[in-house]
C-alpha positions in Angstrom: 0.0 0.0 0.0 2.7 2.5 1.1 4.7 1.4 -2.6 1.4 2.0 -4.3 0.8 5.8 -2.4 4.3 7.0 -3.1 4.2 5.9 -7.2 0.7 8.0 -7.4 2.2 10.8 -5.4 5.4 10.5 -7.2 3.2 10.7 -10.9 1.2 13.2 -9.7 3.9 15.4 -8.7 5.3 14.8 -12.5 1.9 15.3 -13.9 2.1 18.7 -12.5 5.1 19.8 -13.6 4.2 18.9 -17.2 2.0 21.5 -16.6 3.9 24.3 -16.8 3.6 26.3 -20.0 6.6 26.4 -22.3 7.3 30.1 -22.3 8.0 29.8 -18.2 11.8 29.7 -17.2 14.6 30.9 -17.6 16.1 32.7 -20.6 19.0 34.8 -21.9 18.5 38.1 -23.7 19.4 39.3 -26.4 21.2 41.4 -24.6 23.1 39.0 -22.5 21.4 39.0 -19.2 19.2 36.2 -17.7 15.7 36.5 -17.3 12.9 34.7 -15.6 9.2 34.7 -17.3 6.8 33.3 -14.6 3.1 33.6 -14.2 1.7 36.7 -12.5 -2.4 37.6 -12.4 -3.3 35.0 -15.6 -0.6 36.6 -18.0 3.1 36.0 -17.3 6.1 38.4 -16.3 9.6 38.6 -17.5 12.0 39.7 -14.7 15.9 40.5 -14.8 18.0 37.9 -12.7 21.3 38.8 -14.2 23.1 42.0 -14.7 22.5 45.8 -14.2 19.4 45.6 -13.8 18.6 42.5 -12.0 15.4 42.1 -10.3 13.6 45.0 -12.7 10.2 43.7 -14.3 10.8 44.1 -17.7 7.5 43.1 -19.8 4.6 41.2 -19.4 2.7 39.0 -21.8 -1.0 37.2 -22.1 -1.3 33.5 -24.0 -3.7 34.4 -27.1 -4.0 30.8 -27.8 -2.3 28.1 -30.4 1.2 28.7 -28.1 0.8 31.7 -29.1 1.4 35.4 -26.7 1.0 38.9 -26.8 2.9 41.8 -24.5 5.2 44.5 -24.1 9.1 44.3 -23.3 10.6 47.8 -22.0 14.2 48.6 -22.3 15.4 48.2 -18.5 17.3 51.3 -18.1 14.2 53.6 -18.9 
């Protein structure tokens, strides 16, 4: 019983994380920095982990279906 328990909470737990939507993450900009997009309010926000700026929101974008999104980046030192 105990095996059994630990496989479902083992699958769920994977299940879950195949969630995720494939613009979340971690990502390196054009620019150089890294940058975090992770869901905020039902859209998902881009912040700066790496460099000058780190820790500045720098755009936030909405899924408009078909993996598909829409949003705004701003340049981080205006």
């Amino acid at each position: 019983m105990r095996t059994v328990l630990l496989a479902l909470v083992v699958l769920a737990a994977s299940s879950a994380a195949g969630l995720a939507d494939p613009i979340e993450g971690d990502w390196r900009t054009q620019a150089g920095p890294m940058a975090n997009i992770a869901p905020c309010g039902g859209k998902f926000c881009i912040k700066l982990k790496t460099g000058r700026h780190a820790g500045k929101r720098i755009g936030v974008f909405s899924p408009t279906g078909d993996g598909e999104y829409s949003g705004t980046i701003t340049d981080p030192s205006n």
